[in-house]
Kinemage of the C-alpha trace (Angstrom):
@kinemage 1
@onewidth
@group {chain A} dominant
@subgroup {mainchain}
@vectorlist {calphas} color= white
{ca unk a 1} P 0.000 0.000 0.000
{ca unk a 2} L 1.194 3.364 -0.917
{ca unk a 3} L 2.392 5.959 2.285
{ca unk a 4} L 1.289 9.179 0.974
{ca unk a 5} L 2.324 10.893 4.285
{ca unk a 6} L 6.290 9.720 2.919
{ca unk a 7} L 8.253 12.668 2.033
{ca unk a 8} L 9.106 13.059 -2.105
{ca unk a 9} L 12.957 13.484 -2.428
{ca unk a 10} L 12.821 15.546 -5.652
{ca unk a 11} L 16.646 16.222 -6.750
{ca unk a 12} L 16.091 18.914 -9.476
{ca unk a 13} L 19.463 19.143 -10.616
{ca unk a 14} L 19.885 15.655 -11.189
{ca unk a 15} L 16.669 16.270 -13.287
{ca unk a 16} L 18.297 18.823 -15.575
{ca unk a 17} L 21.492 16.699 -16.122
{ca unk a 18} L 19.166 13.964 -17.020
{ca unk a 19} L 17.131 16.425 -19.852
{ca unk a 20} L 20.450 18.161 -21.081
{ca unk a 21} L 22.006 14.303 -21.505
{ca unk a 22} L 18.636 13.360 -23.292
{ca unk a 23} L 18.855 16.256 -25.941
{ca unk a 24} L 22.594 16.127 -26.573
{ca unk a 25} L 22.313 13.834 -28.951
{ca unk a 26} L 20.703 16.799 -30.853
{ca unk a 27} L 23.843 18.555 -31.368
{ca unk a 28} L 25.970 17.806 -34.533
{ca unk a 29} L 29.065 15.869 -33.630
{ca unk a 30} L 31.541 18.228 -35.409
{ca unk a 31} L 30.067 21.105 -33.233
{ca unk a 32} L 30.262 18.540 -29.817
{ca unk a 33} L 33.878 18.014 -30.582
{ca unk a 34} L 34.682 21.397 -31.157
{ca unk a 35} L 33.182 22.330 -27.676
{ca unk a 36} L 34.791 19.293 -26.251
{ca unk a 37} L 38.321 18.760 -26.707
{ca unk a 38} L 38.636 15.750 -24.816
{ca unk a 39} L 37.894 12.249 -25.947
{ca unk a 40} L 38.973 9.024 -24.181
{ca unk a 41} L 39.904 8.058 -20.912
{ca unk a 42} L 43.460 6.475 -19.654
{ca unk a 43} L 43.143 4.451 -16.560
{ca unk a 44} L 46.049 4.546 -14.505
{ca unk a 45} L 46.475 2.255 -11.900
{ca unk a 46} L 49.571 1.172 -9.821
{ca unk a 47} L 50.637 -2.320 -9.827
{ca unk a 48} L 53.514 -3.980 -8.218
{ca unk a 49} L 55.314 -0.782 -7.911
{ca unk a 50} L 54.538 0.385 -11.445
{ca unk a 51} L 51.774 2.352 -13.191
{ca unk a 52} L 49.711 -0.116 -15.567
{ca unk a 53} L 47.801 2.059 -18.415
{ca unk a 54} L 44.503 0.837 -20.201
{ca unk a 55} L 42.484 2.877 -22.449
{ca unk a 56} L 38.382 2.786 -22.932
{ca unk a 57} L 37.106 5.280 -25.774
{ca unk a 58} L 32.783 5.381 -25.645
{ca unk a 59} L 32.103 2.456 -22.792
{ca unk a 60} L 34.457 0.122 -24.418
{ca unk a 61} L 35.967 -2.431 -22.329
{ca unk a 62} L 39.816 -0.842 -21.406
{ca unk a 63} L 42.283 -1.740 -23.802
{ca unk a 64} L 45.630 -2.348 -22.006
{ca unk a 65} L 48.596 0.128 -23.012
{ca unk a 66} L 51.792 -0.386 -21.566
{ca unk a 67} L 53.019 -1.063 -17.862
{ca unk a 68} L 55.359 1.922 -16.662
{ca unk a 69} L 58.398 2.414 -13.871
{ca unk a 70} L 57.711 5.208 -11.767
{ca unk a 71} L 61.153 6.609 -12.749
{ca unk a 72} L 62.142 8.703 -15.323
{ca unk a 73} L 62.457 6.304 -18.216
{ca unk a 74} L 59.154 5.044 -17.240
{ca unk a 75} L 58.473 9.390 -18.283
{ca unk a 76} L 60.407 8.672 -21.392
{ca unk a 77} L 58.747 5.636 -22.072
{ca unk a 78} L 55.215 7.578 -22.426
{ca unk a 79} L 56.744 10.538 -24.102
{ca unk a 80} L 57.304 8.252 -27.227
{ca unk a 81} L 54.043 6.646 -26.857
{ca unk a 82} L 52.351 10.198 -27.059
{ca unk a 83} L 54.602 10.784 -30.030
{ca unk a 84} L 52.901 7.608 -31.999
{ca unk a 85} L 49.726 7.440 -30.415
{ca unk a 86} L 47.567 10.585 -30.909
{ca unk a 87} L 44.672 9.443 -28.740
{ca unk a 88} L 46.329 9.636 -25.636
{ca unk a 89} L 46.505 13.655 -26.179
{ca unk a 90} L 43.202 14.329 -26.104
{ca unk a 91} L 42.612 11.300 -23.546
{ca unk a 92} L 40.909 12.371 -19.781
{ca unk a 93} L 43.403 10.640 -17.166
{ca unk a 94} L 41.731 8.821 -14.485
{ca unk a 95} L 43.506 7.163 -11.193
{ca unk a 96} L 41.937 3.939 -10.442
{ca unk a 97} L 43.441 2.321 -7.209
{ca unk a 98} L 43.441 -1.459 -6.662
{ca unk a 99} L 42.137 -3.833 -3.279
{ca unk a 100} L 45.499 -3.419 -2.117
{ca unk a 101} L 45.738 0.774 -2.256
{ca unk a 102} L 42.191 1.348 -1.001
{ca unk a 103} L 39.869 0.209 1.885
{ca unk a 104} L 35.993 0.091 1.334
{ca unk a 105} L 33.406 -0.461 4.096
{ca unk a 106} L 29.781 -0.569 4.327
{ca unk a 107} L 27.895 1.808 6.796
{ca unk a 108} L 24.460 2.290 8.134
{ca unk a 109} L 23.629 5.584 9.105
{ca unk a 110} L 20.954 7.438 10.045
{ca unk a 111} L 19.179 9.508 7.328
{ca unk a 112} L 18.982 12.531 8.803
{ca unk a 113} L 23.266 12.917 7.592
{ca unk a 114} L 22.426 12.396 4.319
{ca unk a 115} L 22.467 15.887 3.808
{ca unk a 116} L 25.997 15.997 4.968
{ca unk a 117} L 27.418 12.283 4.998
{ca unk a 118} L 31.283 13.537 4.245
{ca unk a 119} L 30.980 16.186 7.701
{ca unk a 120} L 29.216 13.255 9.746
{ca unk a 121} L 31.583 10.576 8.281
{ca unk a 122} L 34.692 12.546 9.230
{ca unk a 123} L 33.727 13.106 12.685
{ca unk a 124} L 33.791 9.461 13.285
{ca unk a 125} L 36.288 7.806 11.064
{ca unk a 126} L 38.111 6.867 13.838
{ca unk a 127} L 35.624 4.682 15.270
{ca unk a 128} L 34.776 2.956 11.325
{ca unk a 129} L 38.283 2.407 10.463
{ca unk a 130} L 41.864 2.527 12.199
{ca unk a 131} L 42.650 5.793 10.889
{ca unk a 132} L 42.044 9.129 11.378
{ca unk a 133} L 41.014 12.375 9.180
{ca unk a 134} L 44.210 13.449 8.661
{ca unk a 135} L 45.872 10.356 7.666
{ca unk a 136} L 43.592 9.741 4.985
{ca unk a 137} L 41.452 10.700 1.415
{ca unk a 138} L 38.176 9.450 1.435
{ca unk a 139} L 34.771 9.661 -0.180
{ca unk a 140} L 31.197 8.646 1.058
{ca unk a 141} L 28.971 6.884 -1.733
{ca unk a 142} L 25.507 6.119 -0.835
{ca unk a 143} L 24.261 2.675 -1.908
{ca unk a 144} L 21.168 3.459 -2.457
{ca unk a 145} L 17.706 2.358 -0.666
{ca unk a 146} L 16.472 2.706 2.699
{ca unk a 147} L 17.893 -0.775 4.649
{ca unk a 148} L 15.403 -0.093 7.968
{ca unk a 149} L 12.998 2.746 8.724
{ca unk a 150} L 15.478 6.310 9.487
{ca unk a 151} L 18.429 4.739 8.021
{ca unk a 152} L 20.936 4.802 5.003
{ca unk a 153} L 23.202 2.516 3.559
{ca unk a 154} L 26.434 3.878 2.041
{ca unk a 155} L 29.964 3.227 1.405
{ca unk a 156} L 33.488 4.535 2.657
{ca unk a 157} L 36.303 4.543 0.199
{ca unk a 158} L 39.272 5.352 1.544
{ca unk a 159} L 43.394 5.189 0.755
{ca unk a 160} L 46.304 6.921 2.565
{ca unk a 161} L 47.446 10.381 1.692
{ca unk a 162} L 51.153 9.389 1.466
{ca unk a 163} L 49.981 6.472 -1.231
{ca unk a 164} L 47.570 8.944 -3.183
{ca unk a 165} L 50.241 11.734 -2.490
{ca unk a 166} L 52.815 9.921 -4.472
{ca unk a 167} L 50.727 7.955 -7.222
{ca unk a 168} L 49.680 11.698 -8.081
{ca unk a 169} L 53.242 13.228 -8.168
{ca unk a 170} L 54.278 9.875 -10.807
{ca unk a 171} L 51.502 10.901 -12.796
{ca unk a 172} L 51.941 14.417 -13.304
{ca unk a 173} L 55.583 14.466 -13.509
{ca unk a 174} L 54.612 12.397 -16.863
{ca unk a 175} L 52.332 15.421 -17.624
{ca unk a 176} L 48.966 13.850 -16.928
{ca unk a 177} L 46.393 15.553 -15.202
{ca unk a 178} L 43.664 13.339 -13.720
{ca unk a 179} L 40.160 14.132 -13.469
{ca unk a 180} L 39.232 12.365 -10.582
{ca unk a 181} L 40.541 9.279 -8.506
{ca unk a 182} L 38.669 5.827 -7.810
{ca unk a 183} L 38.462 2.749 -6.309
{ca unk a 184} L 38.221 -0.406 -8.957
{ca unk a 185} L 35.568 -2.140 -6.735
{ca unk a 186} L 33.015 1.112 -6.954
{ca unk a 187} L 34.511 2.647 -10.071
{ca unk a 188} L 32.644 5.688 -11.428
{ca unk a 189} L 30.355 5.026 -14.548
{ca unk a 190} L 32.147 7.125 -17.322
{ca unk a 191} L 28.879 8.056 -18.722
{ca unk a 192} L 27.544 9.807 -16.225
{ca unk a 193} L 30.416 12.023 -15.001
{ca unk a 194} L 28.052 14.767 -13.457
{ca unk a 195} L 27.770 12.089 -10.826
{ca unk a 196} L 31.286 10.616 -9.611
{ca unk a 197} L 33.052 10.940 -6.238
{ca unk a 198} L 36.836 11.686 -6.158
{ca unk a 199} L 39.340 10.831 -3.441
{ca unk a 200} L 41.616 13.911 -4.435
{ca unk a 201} L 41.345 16.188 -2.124
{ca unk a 202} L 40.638 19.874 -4.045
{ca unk a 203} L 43.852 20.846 -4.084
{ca unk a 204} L 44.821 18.245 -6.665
{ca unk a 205} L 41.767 18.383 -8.363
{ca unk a 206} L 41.933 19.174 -12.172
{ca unk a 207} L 40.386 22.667 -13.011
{ca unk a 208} L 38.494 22.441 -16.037
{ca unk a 209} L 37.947 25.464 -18.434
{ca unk a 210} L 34.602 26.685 -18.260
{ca unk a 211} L 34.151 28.250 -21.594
{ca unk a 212} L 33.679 24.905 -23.437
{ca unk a 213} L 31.199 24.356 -20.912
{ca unk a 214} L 29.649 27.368 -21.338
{ca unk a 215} L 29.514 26.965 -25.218
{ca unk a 216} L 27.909 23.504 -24.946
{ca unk a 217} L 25.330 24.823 -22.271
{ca unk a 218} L 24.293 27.413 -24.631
{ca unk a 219} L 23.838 25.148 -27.783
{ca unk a 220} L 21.941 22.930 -26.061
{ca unk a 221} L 19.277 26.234 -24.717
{ca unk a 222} L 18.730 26.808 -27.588
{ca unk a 223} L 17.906 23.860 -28.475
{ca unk a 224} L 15.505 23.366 -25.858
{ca unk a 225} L 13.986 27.299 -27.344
{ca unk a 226} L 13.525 25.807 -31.000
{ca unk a 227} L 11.139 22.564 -30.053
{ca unk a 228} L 9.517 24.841 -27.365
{ca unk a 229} L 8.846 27.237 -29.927
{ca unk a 230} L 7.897 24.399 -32.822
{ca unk a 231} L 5.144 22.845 -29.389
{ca unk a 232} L 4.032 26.649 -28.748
{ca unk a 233} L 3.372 28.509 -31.750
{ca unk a 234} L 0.400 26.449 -33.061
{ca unk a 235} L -1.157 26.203 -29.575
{ca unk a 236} L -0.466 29.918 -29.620
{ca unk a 237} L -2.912 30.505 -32.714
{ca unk a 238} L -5.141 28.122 -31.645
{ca unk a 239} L -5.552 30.296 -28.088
{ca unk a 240} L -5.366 33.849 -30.361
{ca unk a 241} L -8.411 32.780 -31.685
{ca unk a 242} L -10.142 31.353 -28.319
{ca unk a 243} L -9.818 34.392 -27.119
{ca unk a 244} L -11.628 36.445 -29.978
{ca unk a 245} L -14.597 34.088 -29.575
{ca unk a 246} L -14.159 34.600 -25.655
{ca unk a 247} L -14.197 38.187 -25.929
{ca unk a 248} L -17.616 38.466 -27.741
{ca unk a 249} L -19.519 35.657 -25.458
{ca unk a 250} L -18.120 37.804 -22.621
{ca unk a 251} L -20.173 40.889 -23.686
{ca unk a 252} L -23.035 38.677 -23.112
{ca unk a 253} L -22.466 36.995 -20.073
{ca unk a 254} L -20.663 39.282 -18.276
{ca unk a 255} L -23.377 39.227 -15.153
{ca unk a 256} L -23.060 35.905 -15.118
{ca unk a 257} L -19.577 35.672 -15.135
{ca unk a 258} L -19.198 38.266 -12.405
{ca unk a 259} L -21.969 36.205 -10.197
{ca unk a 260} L -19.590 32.954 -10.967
{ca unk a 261} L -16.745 34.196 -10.138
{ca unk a 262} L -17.665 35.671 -6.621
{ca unk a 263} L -19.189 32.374 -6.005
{ca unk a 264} L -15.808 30.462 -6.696
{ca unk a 265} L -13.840 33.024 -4.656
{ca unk a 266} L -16.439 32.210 -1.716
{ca unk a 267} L -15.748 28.394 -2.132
{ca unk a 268} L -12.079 28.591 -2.263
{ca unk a 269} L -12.737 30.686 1.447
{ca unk a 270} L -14.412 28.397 2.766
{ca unk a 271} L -12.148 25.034 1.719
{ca unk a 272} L -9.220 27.312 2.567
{ca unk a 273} L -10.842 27.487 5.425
{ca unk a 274} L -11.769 24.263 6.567
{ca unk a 275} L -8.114 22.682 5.478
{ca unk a 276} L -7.248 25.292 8.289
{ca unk a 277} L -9.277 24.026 10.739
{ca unk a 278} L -8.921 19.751 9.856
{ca unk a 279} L -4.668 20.565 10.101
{ca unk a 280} L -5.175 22.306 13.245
{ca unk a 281} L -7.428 19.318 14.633
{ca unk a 282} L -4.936 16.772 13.095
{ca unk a 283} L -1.728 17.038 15.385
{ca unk a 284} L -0.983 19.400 18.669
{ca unk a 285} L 0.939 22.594 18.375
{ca unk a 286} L 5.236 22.613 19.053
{ca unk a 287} L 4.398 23.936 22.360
{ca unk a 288} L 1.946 21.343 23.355
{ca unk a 289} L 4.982 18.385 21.751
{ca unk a 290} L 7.862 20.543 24.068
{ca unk a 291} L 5.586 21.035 26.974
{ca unk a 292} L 4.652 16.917 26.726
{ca unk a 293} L 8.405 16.081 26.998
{ca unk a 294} L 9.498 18.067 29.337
{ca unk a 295} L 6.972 16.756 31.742
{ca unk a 296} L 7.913 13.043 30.990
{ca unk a 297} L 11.463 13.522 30.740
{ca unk a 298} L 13.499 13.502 33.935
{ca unk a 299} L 16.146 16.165 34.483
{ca unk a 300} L 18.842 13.821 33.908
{ca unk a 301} L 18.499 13.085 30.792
{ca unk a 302} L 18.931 15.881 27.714
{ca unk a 303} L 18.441 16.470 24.449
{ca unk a 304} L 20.831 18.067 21.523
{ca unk a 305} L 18.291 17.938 18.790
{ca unk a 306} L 14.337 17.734 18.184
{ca unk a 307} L 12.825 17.682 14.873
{ca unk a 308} L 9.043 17.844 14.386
{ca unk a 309} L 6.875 17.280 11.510
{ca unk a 310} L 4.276 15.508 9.637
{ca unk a 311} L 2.901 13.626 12.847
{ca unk a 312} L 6.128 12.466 13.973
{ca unk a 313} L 8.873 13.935 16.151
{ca unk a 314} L 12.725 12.550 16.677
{ca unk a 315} L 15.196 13.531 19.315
{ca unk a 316} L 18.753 12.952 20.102
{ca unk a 317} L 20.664 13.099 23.391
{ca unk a 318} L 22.099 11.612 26.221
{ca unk a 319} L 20.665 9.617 29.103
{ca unk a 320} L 21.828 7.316 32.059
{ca unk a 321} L 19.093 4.751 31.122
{ca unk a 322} L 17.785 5.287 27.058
{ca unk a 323} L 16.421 1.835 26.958
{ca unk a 324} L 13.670 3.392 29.908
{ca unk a 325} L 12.636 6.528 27.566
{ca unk a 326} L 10.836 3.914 24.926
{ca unk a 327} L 8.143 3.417 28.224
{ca unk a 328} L 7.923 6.887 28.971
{ca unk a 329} L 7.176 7.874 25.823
{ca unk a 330} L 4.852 5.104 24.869
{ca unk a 331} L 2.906 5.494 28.336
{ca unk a 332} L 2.157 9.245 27.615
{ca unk a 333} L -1.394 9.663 25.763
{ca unk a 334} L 0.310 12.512 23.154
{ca unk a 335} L 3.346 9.904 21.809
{ca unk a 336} L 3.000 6.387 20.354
{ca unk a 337} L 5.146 4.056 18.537
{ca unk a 338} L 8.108 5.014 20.160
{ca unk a 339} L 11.610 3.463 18.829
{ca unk a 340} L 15.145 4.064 18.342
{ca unk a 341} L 16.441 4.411 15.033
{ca unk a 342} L 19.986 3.799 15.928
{ca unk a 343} L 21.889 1.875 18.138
{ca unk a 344} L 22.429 3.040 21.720
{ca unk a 345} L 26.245 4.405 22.107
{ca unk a 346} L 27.758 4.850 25.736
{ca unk a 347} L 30.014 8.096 25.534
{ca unk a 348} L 33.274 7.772 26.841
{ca unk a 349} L 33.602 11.026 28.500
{ca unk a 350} L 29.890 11.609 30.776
{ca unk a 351} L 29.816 7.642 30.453
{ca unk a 352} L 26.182 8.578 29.124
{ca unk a 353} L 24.360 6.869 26.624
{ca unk a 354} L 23.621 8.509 23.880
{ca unk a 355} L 20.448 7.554 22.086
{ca unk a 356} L 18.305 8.670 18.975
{ca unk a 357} L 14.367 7.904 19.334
{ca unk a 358} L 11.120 8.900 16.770
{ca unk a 359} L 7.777 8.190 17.424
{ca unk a 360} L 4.215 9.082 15.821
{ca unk a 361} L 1.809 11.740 17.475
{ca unk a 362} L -1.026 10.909 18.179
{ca unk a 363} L -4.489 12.385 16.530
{ca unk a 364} L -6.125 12.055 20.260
{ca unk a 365} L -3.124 13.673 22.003
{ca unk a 366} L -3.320 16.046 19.172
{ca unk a 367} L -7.015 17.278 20.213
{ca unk a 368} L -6.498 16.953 23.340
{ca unk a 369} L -3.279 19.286 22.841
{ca unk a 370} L -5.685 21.957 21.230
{ca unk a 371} L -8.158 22.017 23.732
{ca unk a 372} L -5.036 22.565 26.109
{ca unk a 373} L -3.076 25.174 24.283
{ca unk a 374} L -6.982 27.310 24.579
């Protein structure tokens, strides 16, 4: 059965990438690879203490290239190669680290970090793996889906800075610049670049010229102006003339369109109206919700975050007992289905545990909260 009190996630800009992709096709080839310089990728990788090359062109499987020293005739080596081989010019360089240069782990998180998984990730990487912040590059990749109610599943990909640090300074003292760097086991999908995650940290990141971009964003506008023009103009006739014919049935109606339209602005009133009232009816008021807690809640226990809305509320804080706070809530006539939508963590500082609960309001707490707040 379909929850149509669930929340629509509506990413807008993924939208757009999606549309411009769709009519790209539109523009002449010549013009897209006048706009685009680039064409190709080289996959570097290290291996055994060398740099293995491959080459993909279109989603083609990777062609292998050459294995390289990281020295300098390893540098000579490719010099020649760009000599004979005019692709790898134009190519777009990508690092691509192996199982043995990176470390990927599952997490489950709650989904109210989504907004900010790389912040939320960072404060804790200590406790997910044995390293710290600073000793690392890493990149936070949700899975997708939601695993339990209020929680995400995503994945850490991580590598040292002194082994990134080094595989980048090989690589551009050959005079490549990479666009981003990967993991193998959750490589980016070369087609849809708008989307990738990169372990370089922005100072190494490649800084693309935005003119071609800028080119190619205009071509395809007006693209989008011609067929919105080609879809518009006719119905634009069509209404021309609509509005003729409107115009001389209005100098015969007119009363009656003047008595019609006060009688739809009265309707509208009243079911502005009465949506007013059934919302008002439907949950309490934020003061009733604070005023409820901090009856049930002892002094001992606080709170570092609330978050109300659409029936249900969620808190986060600290308590000497959490497990007891799922039969205070539940006992109290405004909360119901109370649960935790994390597991319970004991700090090591206030030896507190710290605890992260939501629960549905009620619709009779919420009249009763009404009559209360009058």
């Amino acid at each position: 059965m379909m929850n149509l009190n669930s929340t629509i996630d509506m990413d807008f800009k993924a939208f757009l990438r999606w549309w411009r992709r769709e009519l790209s096709f539109l523009v002449p080839e010549k013009i897209s690879q006048f706009v685009n310089d680039r064409h190709g990728f080289v996959i570097v990788s290290p291996e055994a203490g060398k740099l293995r090359l491959t080459y993909t062109d279109n989603g083609h499987s990777p062609d292998y290239l050459v294995t390289l020293d990281r020295n300098e005739a390893g540098l000579a080596h490719y010099q020649r190669m760009l000599e004979q081989d005019e692709r790898l010019a134009k190519a777009t360089v990508i690092l691509r680290l192996t199982g043995t240069d990176a470390l990927v782990k599952e997490l489950m998180l709650p989904i109210a970090a989504k907004e900010n998984l790389h912040q939320v990730v960072a404060y804790e990487l200590d406790r997910y793996t044995p390293f710290k912040a600073d000793q690392v590059y890493f990149a936070v990749k949700p899975v997708g889906g939601e695993p339990e109610p209020g929680l995400i599943k995503v994945m850490l990909i991580l590598t040292t800075r002194e082994l990134l640090d080094n595989l980048y300074e090989d690589v551009k003292s050959m005079g490549l610049s990479p666009l981003f760097a990967d993991y193998e086991g959750a490589a980016n999908s070369i087609d849809l670049q708008h989307n990738f995650y990169n372990l370089l940290p922005e100072s190494l990141r490649q800084k693309t010229a935005k003119a071609p971009r800028l080119i190619h964003f205009g071509l395809i506008i007006s693209i989008i102006i011609l067929l919105c023009a080609v879809l518009v103009m006719p119905v634009w006739f069509e209404s021309r003339t609509i509005q003729v014919l409107e115009e001389k049935v209005k100098t015969i109606e007119k009363d009656a369109k003047k008595i019609k339209a006060l009688q739809s602005e009265i309707d509208a009133v009243i079911n502005e109206t009465q949506k007013l009232l059934d919302e008002k009816k439907s949950t309490p008021a934020m003061v009733v919700v604070l005023n409820a807690l901090s009856k049930i809640i002892k002094d001992d226990t606080s709170l570092a975050y609330l978050q109300y809305a659409d029936g249900h509320i969620q808190i986060q804080g600290e308590s000497p007992a959490a497990s007891t706070l799922i039969g205070v809530l539940e006992d109290s006539e405004i909360f119901t289905n109370a649960r935790f939508v994390s597991p319970v963590t004991q700090d090591n500082v206030s030896k507190l545990e710290r605890f992260q609960i939501t629960a549905d309001i009620t619709k009779a707490g919420g009249l009763g909260g009404t009559t209360q707040t009058e």
